[in-house]
N, C-alpha and C positions, 0 to 999 in steps of 0.2 A: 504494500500500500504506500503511496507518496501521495504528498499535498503540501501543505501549512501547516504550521500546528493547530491552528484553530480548527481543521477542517478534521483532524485527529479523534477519533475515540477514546473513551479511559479504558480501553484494554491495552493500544497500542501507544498511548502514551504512557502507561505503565511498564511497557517493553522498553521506550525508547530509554527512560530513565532506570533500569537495571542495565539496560547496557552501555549507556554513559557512567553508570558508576562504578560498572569492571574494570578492573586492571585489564583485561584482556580484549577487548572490543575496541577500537580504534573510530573515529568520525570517519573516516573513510567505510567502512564497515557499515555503519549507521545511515551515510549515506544512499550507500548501495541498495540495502534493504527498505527504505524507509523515505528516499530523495529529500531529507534533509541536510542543509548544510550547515558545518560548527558554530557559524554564529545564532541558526535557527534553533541547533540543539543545547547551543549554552541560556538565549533567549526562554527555553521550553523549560530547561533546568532552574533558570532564576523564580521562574512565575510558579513554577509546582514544589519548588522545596520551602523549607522554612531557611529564611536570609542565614542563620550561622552554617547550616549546612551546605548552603550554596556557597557560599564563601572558601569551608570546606574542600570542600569538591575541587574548585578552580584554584586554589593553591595548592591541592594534591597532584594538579592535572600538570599545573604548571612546572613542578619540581620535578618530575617523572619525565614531564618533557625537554626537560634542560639537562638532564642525566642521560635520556636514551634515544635515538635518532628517530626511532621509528615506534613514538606513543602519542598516542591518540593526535 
């Protein structure tokens, strides 16, 4: 399924935010499945988590990405 997020279901929005908070899932990945791009999935991430956890998130994502070529 791709679209918007808006255009999203809560089952597939519930998928997209388990696999943005994998270590193992890549935006590339999410992408592919889902025609979302990292600014849609971080936009998606900000509005459905609670702000500490969003914050969270994007400084996990960001450490991970400064360490390893190929995360998310």
């Amino acid at each position: 399924m791709t679209g918007t997020p808006a255009d999203l279901d809560p089952a597939t929005i519930s998928e997209i935010i388990e696999m943005a908070l994998s270590d193992h899932t890549s935006f590339a990945q999410i992408r592919d499945l889902h025609g979302l791009s990292p600014d849609q999935v971080k936009a998606l991430m900000r509005s459905e988590l609670a702000p500490g956890s969003y914050r969270s998130w994007r400084k996990r994502v960001r450490q991970f990405g400064d360490r390893r070529a190929n995360y998310k």
